[in-house]
N, C-alpha and C positions, 0 to 999 in steps of 0.2 A: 586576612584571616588571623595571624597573628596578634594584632591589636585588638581585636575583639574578644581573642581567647584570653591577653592580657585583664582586659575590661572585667569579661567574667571573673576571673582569678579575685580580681580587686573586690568586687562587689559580693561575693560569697566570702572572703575574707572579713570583710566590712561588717556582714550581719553577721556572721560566726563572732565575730570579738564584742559586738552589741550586747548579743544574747552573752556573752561571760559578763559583759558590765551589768546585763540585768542580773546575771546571779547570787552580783550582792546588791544591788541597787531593790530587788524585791524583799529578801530579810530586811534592808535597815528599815524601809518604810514600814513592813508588819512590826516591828520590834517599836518602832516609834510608835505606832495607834494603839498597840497595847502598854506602852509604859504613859499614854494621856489619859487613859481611863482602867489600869489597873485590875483584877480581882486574882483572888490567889484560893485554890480549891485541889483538894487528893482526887487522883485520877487513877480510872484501872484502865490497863491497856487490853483491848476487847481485840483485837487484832493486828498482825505482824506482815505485810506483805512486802512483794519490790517495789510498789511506787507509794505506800503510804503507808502512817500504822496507824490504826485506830481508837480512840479510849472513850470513854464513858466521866464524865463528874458532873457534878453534883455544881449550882453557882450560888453563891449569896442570899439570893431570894429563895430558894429550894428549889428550883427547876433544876431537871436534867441536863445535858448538852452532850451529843454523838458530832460532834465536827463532821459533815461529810467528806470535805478535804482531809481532814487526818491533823494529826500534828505535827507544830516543825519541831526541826532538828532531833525526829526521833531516833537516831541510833544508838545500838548497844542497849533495846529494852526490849523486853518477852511479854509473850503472851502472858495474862493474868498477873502482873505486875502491876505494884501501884508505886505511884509517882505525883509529884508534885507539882504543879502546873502553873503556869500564870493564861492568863486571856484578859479580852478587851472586855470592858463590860456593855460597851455598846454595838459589837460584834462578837458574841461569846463562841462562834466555831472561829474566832480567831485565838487558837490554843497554841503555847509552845513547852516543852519543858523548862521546869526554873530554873534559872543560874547558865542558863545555854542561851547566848547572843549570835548576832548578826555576823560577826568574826566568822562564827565556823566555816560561812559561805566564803571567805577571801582564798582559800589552799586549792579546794576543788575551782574552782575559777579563774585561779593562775594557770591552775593545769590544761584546765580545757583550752584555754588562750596561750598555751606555749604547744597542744598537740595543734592550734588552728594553726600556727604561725611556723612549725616544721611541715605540716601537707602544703598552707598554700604555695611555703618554698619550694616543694617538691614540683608542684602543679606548674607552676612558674617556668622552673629550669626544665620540666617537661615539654610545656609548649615554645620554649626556646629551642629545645634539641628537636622537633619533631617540624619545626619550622622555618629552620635557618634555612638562607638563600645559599645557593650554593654559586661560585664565584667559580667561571668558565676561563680559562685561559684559551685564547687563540694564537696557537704561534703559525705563524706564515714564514713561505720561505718565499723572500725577496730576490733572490739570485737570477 
């Protein structure tokens, strides 16, 4: 029982610290597709939520573009704000704010991977304490 709960420990460990390594390993790659084909356009921000913010611009050719993913690294922007954007020209809902890289993603990433790395120690020395063998002493009396 105890090796098994070890097991799990590992293997939820494992994909917890994956998904931090994906958390920057997904900005560098978007930051990379948009710095191979470039376009730079003012953007109003149509919406402010918790998992996304929304804008509106305008691309080179005069098409519109609503991202339905949202844009990266939008924090610290409001509603009806405009900003400056960069995007891919051959994925144009690939939007980010300009002058804001793949960096931002390294801080929040360490954190999430230093809160996996105190649970799963917690998880760990849990299923140690709730599983040690307990060691019987028999003493007999020879006389």
């Amino acid at each position: 029982m105890r090796r098994r709960l070890h097991q799990l420990v590992i293997v939820l460990f494992t994909l917890a610290m994956l998904g931090s390594v994906a958390m920057v390993g997904g900005p560098f790659l978007n930051d990379r597709e948009i710095e191979s084909d470039p376009g730079r356009a003012l953007a109003t921000v149509t919406g402010v939520g918790m998992l996304r913010t929304t804008v509106d611009y305008q691309d080179g050719e005069g098409l519109y573009h609503s991202p339905p993913t949202g844009l990266l690294y939008p924090s610290e922007l409001g509603e009806g704000q405009r900003v400056w954007v960069n995007y891919s020209k051959e994925n144009p809902d690939l939007v980010k704010v300009e002058g804001r890289e793949w960096t931002l993603s390294i801080i929040p990433a360490l954190s999430v991977a230093t809160v996996v790395l105190a649970v799963s120690a917690a998880l760990w020395w849990t299923v140690n304490l709730f599983t040690r063998t307990r060691r019987v002493t028999v003493i007999t009396d020879r006389d």
